[in-house]
C-alpha positions as CSV (number, residue, x, y, z in Angstrom):
1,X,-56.2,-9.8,-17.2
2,X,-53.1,-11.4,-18.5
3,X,-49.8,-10.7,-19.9
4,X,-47.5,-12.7,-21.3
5,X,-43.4,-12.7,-20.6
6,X,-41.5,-11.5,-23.2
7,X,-39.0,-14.4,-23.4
8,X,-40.6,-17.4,-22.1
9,X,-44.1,-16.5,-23.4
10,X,-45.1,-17.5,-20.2
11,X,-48.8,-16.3,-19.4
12,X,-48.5,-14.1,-16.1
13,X,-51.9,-13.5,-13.9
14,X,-52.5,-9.3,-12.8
15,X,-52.0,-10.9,-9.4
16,X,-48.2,-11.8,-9.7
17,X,-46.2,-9.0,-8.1
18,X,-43.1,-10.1,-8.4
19,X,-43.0,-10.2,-12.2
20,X,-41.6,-6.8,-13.9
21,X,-42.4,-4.8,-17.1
22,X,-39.5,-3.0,-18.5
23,X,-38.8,-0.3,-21.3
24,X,-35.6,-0.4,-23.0
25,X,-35.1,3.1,-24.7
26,X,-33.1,3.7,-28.2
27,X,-30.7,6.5,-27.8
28,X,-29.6,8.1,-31.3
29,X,-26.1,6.5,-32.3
30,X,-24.3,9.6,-33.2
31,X,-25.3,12.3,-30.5
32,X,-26.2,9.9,-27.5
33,X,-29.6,11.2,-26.8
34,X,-32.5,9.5,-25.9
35,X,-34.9,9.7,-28.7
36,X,-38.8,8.6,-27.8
37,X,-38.9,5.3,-29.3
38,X,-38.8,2.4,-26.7
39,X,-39.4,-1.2,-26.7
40,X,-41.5,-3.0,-23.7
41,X,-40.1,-6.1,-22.5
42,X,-42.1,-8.5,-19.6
43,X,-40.3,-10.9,-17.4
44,X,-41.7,-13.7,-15.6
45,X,-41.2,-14.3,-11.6
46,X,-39.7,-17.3,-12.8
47,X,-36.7,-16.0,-14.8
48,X,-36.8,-13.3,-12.5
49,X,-36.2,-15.6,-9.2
50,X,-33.5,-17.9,-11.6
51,X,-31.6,-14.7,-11.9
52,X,-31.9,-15.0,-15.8
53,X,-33.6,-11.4,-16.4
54,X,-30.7,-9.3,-17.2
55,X,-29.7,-11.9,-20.0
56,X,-33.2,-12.1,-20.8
57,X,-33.7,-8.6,-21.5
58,X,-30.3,-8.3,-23.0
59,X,-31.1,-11.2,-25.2
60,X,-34.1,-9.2,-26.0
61,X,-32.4,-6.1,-27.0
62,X,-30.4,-7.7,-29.3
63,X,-33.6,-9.3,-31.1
64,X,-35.0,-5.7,-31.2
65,X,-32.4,-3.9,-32.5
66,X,-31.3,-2.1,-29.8
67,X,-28.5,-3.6,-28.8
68,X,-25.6,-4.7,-31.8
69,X,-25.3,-8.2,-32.3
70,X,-22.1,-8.6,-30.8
71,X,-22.2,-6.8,-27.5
């Protein structure tokens, strides 16, 4: 089975460990609270290793909606 990474579209084999899934949850804007909507994200070993994730999934955030535009 594969997956692919979420910002490099990088096709990842079920046999990479050292690749992570993530899920980035929306909180409500005016009371702070966690509603149940969240967004997966993948990230390849590759970014992973280049230290590029956080960005990545920052980057990705922003994309979503999750995250304003000029955080």
């Amino acid at each position: 089975m594969l997956w692919k990474c979420s910002a490099s579209n990088y096709f990842v084999s079920y046999k990479d460990h050292t690749s992570m899934q993530v899920n980035v949850v929306e909180a409500d804007k005016v009371t702070g609270k966690l509603n149940s909507q969240f967004k997966t994200n993948a990230i390849w070993e590759g970014i992973h290793r280049l230290g590029e994730s956080e960005d990545s999934i920052l980057q990705l955030a922003k994309a979503d909606g999750i995250v304003s535009k000029n955080f």
